[in-house]
N, C-alpha and C positions, 0 to 999 in steps of 0.2 A: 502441620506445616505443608507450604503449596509447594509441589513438584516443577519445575521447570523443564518442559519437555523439549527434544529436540527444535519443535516445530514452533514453540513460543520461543526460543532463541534466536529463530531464522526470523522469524516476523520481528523482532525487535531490532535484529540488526540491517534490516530493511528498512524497518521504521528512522533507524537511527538516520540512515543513508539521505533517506526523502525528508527530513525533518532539518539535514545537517547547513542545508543551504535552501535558495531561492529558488537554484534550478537543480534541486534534490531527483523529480523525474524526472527530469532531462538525462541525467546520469545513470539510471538503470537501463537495460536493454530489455523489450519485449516481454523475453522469457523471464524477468527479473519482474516485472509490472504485474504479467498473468500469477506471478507464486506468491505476492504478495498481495492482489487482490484476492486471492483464493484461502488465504490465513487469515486476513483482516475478514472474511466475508464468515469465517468459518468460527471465529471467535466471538463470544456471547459476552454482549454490554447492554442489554436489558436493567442491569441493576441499576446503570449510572448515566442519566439520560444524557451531559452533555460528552460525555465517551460515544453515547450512541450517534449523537447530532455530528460529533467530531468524524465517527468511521462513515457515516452517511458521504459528508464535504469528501474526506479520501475517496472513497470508492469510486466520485462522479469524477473526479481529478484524473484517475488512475483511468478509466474507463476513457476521457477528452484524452489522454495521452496517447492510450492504447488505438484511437479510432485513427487518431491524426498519424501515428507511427505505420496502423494497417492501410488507409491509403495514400500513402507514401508524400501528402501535403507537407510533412516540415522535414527538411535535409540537417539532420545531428552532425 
């Protein structure tokens, strides 16, 4: 039986968040982008290539949000 760790609960309720709508990361803040790209980055999908295809597409998402949020180009 697979354990459910704190850390895969945060990443899924994050997931949940960014997945729940259109402008899923429009609705996290920063510090909410950085802890869920650092869970997504952190969890191993080697087994299941369009899981892998899929965190690849997030990651680049999460990182065009994070750039646009660090240089202050889009007003939330």
């Amino acid at each position: 039986m697979v354990e459910i760790t704190a850390e895969d609960s945060e990443r899924v309720e994050l997931l949940e968040i960014v997945s729940s709508s259109k402008i899923g990361l429009k609705i996290l803040s920063k510090e909410q982008l950085q802890r869920l790209a650092a869970l997504v980055e952190g969890k191993d999908y080697s087994h299941d290539v369009e899981a892998l295809i899929s965190k690849i597409e997030l990651l680049k998402k999460i990182n065009n949000r994070l750039y646009d949020l660090g240089d202050g180009r889009i007003i939330v």
